[in-house]
C-alpha atoms as a printed R data frame, in Angstrom:
    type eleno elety resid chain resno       x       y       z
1   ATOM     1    CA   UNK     A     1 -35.949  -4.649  -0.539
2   ATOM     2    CA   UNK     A     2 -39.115  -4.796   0.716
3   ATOM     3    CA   UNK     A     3 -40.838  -1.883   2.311
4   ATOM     4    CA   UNK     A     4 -39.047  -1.942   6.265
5   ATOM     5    CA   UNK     A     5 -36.484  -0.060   3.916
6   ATOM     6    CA   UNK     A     6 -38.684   2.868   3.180
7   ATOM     7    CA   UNK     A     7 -36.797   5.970   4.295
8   ATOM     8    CA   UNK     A     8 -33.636   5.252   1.455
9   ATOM     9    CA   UNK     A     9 -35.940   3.915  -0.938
10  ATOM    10    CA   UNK     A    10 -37.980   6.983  -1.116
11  ATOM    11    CA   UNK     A    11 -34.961   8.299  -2.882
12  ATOM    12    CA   UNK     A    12 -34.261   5.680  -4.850
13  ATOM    13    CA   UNK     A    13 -38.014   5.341  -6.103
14  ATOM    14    CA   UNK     A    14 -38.177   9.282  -6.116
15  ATOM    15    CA   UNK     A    15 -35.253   9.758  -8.822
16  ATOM    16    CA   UNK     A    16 -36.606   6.079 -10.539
17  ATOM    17    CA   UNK     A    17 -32.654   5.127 -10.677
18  ATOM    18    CA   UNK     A    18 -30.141   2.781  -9.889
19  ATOM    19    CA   UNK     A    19 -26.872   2.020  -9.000
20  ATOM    20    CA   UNK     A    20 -22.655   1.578  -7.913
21  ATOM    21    CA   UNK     A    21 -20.023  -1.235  -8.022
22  ATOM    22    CA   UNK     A    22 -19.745  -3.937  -5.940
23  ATOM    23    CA   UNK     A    23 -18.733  -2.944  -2.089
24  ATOM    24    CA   UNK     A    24 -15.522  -5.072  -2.450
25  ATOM    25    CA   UNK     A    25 -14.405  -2.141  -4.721
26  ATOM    26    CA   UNK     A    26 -15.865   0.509  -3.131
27  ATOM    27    CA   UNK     A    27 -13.331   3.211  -3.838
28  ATOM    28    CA   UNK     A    28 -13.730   6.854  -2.648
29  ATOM    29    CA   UNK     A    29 -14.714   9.174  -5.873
30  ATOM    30    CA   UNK     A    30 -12.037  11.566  -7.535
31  ATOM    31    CA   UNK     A    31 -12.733  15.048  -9.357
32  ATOM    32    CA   UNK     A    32 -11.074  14.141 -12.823
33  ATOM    33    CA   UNK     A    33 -10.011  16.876 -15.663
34  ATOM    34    CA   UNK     A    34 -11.371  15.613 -18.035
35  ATOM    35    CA   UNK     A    35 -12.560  18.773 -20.316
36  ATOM    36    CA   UNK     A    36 -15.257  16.750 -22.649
37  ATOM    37    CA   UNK     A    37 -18.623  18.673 -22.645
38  ATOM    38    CA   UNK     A    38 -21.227  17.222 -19.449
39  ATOM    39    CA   UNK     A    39 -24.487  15.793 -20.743
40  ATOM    40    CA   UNK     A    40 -27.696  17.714 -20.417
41  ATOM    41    CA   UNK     A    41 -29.228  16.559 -17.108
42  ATOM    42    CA   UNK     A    42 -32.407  16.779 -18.750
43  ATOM    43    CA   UNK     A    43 -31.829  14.056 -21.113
44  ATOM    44    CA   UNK     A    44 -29.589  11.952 -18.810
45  ATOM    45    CA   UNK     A    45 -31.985  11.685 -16.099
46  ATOM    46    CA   UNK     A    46 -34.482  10.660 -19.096
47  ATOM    47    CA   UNK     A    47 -32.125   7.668 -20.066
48  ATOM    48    CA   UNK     A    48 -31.600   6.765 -16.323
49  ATOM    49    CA   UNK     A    49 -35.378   6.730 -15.839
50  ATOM    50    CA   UNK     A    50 -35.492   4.409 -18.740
51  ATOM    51    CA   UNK     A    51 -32.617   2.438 -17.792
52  ATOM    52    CA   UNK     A    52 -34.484   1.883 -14.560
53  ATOM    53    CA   UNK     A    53 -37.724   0.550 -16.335
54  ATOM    54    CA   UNK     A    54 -35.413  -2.294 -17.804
55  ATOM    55    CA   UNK     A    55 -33.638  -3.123 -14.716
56  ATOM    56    CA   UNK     A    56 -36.156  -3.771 -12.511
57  ATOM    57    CA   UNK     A    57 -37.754  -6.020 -15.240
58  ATOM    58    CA   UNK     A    58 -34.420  -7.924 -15.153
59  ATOM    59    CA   UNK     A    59 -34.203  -8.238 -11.662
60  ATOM    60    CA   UNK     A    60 -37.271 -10.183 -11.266
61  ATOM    61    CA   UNK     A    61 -34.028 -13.191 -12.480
62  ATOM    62    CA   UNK     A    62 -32.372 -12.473  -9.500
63  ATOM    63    CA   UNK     A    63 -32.331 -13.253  -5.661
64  ATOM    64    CA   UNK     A    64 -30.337 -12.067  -2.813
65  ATOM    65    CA   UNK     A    65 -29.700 -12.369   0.737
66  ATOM    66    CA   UNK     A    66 -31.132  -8.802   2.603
67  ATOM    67    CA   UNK     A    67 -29.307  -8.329   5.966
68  ATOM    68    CA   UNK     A    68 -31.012  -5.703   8.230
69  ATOM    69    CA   UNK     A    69 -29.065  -4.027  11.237
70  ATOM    70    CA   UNK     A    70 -31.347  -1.275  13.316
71  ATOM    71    CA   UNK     A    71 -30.179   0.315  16.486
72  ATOM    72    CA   UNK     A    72 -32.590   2.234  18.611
73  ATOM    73    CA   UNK     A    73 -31.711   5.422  20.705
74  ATOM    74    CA   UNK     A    74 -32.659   6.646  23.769
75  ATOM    75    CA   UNK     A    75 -33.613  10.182  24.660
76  ATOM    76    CA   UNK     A    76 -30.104  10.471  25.705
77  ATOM    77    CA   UNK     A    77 -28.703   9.397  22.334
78  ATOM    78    CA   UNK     A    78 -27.416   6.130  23.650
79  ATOM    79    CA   UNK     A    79 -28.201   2.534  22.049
80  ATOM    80    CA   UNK     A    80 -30.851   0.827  23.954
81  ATOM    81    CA   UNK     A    81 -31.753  -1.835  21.494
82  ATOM    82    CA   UNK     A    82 -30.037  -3.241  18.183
83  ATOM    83    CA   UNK     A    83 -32.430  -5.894  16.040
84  ATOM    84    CA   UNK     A    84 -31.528  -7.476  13.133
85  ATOM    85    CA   UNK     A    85 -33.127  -9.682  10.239
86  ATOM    86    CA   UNK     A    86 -32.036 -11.542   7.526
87  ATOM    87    CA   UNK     A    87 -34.385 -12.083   4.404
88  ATOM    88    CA   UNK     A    88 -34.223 -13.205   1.013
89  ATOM    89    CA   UNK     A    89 -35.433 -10.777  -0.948
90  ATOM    90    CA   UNK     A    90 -37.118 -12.506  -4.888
91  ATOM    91    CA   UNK     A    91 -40.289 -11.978  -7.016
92  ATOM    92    CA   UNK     A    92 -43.684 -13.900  -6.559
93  ATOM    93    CA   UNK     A    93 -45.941 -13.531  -8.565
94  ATOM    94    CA   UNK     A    94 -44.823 -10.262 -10.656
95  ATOM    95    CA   UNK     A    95 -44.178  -8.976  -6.811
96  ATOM    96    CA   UNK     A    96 -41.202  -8.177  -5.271
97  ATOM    97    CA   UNK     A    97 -40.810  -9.614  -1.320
98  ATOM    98    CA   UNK     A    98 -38.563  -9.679   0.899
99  ATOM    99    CA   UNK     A    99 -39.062 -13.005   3.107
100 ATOM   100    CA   UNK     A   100 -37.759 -13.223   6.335
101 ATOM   101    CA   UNK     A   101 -35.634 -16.461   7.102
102 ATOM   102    CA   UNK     A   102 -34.278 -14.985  10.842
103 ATOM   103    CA   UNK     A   103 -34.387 -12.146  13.772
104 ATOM   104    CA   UNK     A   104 -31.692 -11.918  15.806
105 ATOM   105    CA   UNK     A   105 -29.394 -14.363  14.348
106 ATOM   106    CA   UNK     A   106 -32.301 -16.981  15.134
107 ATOM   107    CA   UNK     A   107 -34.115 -19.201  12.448
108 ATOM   108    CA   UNK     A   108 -37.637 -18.697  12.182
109 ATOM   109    CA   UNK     A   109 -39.673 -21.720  14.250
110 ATOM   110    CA   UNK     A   110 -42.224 -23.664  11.883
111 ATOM   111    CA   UNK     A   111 -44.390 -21.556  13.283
112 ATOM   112    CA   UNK     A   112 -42.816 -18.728  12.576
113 ATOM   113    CA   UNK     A   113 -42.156 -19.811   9.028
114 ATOM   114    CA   UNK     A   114 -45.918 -20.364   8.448
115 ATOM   115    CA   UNK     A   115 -47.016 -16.958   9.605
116 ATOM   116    CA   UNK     A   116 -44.331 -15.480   7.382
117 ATOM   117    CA   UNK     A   117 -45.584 -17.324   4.112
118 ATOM   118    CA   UNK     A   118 -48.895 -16.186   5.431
119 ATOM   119    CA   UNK     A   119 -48.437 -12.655   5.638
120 ATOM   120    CA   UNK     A   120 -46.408 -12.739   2.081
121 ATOM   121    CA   UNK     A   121 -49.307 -14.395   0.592
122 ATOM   122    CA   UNK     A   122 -51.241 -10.971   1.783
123 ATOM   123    CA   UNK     A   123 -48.897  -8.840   0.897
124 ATOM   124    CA   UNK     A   124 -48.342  -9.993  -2.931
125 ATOM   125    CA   UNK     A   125 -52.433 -10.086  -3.283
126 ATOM   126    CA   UNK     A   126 -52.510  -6.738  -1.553
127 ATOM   127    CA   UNK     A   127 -49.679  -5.339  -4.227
128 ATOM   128    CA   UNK     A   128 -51.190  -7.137  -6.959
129 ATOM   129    CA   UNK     A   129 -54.531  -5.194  -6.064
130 ATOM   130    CA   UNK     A   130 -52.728  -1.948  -5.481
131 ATOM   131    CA   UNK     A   131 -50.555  -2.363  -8.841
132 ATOM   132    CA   UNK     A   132 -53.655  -3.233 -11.065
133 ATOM   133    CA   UNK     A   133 -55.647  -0.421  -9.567
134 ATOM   134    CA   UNK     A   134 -52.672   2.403 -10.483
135 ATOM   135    CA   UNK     A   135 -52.555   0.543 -13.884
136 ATOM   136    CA   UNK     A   136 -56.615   0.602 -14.555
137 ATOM   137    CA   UNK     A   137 -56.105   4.667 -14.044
138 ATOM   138    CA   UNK     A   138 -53.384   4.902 -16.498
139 ATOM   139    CA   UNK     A   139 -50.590   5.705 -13.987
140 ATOM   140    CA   UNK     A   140 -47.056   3.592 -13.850
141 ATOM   141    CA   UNK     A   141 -46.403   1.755 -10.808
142 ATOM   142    CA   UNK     A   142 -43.285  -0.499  -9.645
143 ATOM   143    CA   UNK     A   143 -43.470  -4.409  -8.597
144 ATOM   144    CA   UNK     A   144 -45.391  -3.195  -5.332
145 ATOM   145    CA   UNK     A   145 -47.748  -1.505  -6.916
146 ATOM   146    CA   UNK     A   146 -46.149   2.121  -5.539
147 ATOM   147    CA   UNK     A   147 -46.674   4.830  -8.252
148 ATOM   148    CA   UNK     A   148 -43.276   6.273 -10.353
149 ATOM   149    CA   UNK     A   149 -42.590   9.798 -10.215
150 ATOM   150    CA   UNK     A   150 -41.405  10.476 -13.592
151 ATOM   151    CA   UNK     A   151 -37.874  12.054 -14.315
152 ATOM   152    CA   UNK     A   152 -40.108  14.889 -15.726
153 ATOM   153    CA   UNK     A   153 -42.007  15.541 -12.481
154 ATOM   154    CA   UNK     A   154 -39.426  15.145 -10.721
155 ATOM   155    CA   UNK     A   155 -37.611  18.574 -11.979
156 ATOM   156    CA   UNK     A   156 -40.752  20.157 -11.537
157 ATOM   157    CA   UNK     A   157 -40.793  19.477  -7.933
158 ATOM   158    CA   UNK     A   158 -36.827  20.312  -7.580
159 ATOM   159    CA   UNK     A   159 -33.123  21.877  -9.259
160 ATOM   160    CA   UNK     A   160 -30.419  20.082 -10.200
161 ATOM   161    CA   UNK     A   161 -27.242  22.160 -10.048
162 ATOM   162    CA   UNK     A   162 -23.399  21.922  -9.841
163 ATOM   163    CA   UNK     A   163 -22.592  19.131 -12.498
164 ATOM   164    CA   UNK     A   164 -19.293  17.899 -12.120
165 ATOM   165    CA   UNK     A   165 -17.291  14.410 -13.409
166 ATOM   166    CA   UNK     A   166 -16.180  12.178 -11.155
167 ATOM   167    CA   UNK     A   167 -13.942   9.190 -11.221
168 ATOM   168    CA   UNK     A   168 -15.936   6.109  -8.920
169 ATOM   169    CA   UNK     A   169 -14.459   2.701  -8.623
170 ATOM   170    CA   UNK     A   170 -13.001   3.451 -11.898
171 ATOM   171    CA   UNK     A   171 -15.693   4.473 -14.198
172 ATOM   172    CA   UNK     A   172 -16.671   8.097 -14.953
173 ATOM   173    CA   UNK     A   173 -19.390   9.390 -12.986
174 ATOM   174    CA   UNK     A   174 -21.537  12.328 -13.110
175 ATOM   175    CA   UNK     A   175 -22.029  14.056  -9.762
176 ATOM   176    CA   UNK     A   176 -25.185  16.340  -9.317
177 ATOM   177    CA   UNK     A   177 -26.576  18.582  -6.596
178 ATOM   178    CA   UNK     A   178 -30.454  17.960  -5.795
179 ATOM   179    CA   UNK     A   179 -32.480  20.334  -4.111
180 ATOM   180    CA   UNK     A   180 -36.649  20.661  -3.844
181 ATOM   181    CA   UNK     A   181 -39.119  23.147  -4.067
182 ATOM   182    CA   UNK     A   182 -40.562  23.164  -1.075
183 ATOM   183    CA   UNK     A   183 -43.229  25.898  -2.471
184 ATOM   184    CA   UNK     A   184 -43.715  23.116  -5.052
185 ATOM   185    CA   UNK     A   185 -47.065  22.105  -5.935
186 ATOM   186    CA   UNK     A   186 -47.852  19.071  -4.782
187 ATOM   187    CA   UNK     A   187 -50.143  15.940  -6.376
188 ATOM   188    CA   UNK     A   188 -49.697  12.956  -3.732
189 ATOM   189    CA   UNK     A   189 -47.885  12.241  -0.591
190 ATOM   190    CA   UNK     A   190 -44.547  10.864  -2.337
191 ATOM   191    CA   UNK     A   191 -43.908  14.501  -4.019
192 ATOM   192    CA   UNK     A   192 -44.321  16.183  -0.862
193 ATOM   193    CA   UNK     A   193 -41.640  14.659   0.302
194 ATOM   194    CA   UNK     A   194 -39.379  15.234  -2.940
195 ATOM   195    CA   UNK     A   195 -39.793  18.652  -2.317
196 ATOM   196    CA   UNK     A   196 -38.514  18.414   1.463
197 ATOM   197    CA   UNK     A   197 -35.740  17.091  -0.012
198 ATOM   198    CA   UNK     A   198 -32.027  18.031  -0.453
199 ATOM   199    CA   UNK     A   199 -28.993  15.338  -1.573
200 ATOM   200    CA   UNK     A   200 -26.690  14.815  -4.514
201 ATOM   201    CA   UNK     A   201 -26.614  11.619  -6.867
202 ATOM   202    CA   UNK     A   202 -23.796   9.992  -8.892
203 ATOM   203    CA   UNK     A   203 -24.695   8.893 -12.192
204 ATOM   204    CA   UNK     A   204 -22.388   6.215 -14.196
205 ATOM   205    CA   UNK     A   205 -21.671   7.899 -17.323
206 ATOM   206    CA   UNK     A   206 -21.351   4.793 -19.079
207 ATOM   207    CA   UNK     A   207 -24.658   2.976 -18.532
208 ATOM   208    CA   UNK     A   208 -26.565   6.412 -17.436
209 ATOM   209    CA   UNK     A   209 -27.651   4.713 -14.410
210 ATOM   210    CA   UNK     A   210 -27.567   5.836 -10.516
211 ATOM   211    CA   UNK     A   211 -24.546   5.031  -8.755
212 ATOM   212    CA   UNK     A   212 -25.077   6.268  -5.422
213 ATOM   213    CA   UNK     A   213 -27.641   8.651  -3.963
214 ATOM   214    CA   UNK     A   214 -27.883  10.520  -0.430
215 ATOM   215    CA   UNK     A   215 -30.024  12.986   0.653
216 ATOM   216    CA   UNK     A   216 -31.661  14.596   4.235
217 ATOM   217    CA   UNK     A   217 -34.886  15.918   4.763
218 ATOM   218    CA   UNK     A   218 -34.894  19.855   5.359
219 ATOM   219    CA   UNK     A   219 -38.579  19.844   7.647
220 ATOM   220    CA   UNK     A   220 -40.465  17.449   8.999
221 ATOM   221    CA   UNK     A   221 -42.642  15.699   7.336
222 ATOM   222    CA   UNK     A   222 -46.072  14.113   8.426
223 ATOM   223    CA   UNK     A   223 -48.976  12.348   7.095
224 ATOM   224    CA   UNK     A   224 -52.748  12.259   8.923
225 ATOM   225    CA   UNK     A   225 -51.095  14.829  11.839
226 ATOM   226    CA   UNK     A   226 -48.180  11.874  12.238
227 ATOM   227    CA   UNK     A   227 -50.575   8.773  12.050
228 ATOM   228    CA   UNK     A   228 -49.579   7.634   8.963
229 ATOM   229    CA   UNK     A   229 -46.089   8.905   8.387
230 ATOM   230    CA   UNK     A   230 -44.066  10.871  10.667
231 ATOM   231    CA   UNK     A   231 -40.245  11.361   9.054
232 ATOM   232    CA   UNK     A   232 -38.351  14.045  11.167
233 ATOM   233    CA   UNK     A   233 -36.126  17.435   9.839
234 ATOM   234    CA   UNK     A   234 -32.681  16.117   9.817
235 ATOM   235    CA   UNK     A   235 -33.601  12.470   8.976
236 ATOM   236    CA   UNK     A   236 -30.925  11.424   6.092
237 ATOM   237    CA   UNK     A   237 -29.718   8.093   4.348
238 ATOM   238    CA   UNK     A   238 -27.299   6.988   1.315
239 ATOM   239    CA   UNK     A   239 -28.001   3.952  -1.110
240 ATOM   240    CA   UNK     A   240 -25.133   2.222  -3.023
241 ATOM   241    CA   UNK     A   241 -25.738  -0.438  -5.888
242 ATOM   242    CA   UNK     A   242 -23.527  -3.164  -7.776
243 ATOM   243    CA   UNK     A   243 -23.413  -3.869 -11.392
244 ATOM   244    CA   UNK     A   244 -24.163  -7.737 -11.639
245 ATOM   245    CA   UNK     A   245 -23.372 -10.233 -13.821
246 ATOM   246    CA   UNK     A   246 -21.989  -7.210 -16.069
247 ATOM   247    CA   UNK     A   247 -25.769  -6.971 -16.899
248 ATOM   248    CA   UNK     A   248 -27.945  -5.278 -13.733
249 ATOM   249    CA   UNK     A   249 -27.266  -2.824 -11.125
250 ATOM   250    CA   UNK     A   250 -28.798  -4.063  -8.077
251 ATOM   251    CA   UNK     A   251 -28.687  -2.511  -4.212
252 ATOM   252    CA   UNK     A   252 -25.749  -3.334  -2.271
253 ATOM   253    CA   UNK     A   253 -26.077  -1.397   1.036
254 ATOM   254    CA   UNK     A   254 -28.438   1.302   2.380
255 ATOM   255    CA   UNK     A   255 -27.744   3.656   5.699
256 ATOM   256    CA   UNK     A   256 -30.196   5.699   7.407
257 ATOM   257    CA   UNK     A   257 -30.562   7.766  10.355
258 ATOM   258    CA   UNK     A   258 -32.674   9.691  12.178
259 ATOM   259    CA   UNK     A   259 -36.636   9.493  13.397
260 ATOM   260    CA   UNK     A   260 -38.604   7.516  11.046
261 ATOM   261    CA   UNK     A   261 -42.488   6.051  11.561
262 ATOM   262    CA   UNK     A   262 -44.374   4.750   9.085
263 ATOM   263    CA   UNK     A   263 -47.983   3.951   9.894
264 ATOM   264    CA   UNK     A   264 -47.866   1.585  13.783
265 ATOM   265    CA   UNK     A   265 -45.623  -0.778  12.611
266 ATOM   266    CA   UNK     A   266 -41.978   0.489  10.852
267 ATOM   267    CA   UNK     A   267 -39.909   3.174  11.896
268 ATOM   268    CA   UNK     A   268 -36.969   3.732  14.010
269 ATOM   269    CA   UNK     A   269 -35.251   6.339  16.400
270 ATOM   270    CA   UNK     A   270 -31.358   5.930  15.348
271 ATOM   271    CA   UNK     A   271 -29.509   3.753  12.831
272 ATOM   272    CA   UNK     A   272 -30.742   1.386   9.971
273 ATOM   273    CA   UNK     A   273 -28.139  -0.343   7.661
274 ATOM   274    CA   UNK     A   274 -29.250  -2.469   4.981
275 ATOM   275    CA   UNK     A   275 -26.192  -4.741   3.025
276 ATOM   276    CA   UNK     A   276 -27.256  -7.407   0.403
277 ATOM   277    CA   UNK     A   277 -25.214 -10.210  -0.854
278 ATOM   278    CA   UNK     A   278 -25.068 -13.540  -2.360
279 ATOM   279    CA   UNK     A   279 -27.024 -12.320  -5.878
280 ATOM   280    CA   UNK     A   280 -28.305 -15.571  -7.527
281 ATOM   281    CA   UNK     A   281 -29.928 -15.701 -10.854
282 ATOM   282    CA   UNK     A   282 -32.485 -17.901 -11.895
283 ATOM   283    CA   UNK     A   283 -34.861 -18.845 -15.412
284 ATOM   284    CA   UNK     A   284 -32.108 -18.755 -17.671
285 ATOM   285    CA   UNK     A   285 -28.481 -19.473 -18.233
286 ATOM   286    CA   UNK     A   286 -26.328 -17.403 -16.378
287 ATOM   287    CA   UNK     A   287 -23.583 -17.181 -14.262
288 ATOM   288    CA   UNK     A   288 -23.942 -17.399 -10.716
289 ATOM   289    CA   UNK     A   289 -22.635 -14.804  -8.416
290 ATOM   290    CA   UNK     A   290 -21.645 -15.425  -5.116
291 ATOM   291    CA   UNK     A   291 -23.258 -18.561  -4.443
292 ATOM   292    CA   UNK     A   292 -23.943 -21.725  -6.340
293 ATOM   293    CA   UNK     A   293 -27.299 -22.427  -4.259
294 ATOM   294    CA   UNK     A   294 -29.413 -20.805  -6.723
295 ATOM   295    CA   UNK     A   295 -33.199 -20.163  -5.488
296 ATOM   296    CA   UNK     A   296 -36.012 -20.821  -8.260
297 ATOM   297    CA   UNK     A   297 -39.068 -18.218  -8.839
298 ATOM   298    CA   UNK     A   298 -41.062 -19.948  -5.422
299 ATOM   299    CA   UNK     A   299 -37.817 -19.581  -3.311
300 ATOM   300    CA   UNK     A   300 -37.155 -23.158  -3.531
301 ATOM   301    CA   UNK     A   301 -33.568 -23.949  -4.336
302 ATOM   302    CA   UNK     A   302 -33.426 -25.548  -7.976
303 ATOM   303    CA   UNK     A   303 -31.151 -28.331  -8.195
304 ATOM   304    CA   UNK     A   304 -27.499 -28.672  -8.258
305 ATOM   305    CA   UNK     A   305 -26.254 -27.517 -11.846
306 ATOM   306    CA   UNK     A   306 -24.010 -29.282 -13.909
307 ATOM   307    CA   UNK     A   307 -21.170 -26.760 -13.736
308 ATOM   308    CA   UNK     A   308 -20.890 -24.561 -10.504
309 ATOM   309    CA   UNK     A   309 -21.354 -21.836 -12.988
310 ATOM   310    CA   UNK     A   310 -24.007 -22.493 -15.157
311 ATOM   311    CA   UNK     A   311 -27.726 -22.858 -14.065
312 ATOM   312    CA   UNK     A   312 -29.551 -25.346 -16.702
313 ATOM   313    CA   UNK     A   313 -31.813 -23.741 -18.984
314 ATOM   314    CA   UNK     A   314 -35.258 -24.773 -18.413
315 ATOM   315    CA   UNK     A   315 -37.309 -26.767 -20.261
């Protein structure tokens, strides 16, 4: 998801995880008593980190259809004003985007379309730039070129506590307690908020990756006196995942609320809910989830294939 979805993914990229089943078997989680020893979370969140590395390398295969709800409140608390957008959300480049295909249940105009491929073609350069810059210092970034905060770092900056197994859609889950430092200290902006930071995640046991996170900031938080970030006490948000193709967890639905404003141009007062669908793989032979109009690495759909559920291996 691109970066409109800031306030969940700062957990997401915070813990460098992944995660959950798909919605349609979205299932409420169950304490099980199951006596076998709990892992170290040392060592799990170690795999999980690692886990992450490989899936976002294999989700640069995929595309999927990014459906964005927002509801603005007045001072009163009441909705004065719900937008919505619809994206397709792929890689360019080595970059992942998320480009816009309607507002409001409205296409984009040719117009429209033109300034969007315009300001992707900035944004990928600009993340490009970014990523090669954090890379040139020695420092891992993700697609966008935003900096990982190790699994390391991250319980320096915070305590996990009150491990427990869970049973989640079926598969055994380990359920942890997160809460930061706040006396912490601090190297960049995206620890600071880590350490404002109190949620729980759910870990599959089986393929040590995320399976659902939430969390809620405990202060507010600001950047440049508010300027450039401005994320207020109370704000809080959950992100769920699916396992696809039996081979990648990718994000199925995100939910935020609160006070949120991110430099002049993203935030909201109230409600944000995020739900992808339609995951489509592409570059190699696969099945196709959800859809047989699979998009190729330039967002262009590639042709029909041969079997509804086989894309043709390229030559």
């Amino acid at each position: 998801m691109g970066r409109f979805t800031f306030l969940p993914a700062l957990l997401v990229a915070s813990f460098s995880l992944a995660a959950q089943e798909p919605a349609a078997n979205n299932s409420a989680p169950n304490a099980v008593t199951d006596t076998a020893p709990l892992p170290a979370m040392g060592s799990l969140l170690l795999d999980v980190e690692h886990n992450a590395l490989a899936a976002e390398s294999a989700r640069k295969d995929y595309t999927y259809r990014v459906h964005v709800e927002q509801q603005e409140l007045d001072g009163k608390g009441n909705t004065k004003k719900t937008t919505t957008i619809d994206s397709d959300s792929l890689t360019i480049d080595g970059v992942r985007i998320d480009r816009v295909t309607a507002r409001n249940g409205k296409p984009l105009t040719p117009d429209e379309i033109k300034k969007e491929s315009e300001r992707i073609d900035k944004e990928v350069a600009k993340d490009k730039e970014r990523r090669a810059k954090l890379e040139g210092q020695g420092k891992e970034s993700d697609s966008r070129g935003d900096q990982i905060i190790t699994a390391a770092r991250i319980l320096e900056l915070g305590t996990f506590s009150n491990p427990r197994r869970v049973m989640m859609n079926g598969r055994p889950t380990i359920v942890a307690d997160y809460a930061g430092d706040p006396k912490a200290k601090t190297r960049n902006a995206a620890e600071n908020v880590i350490k404002d930071l109190v949620g729980t995640v759910w870990i599959d046991e089986h393929d040590h990756t995320l399976a659902r996170s939430e969390g809620h900031f405990v202060a507010d938080y600001k950047i440049g006196g508010g300027l450039v970030a401005d994320i207020r006490k109370g704000s809080r948000f959950e992100a769920q995942f699916a396992k696809i193709n039996g081979e990648v967890w990718l994000p199925t639905q995100i939910h935020a609320e609160g006070k949120v404003r991110i430099l002049l141009f993203a935030g909201f007062n109230g409600t944000l809910q995020v739900a992808t669908s339609d995951y489509r793989k592409f570059r190699s032979t696969s099945t196709i989830v959800g859809s047989s109009d699979a998009l190729g690495p330039d967002g262009n759909p590639l042709p029909e294939p041969a079997s509804q559920q086989q894309l043709p291996q390229p030559k």
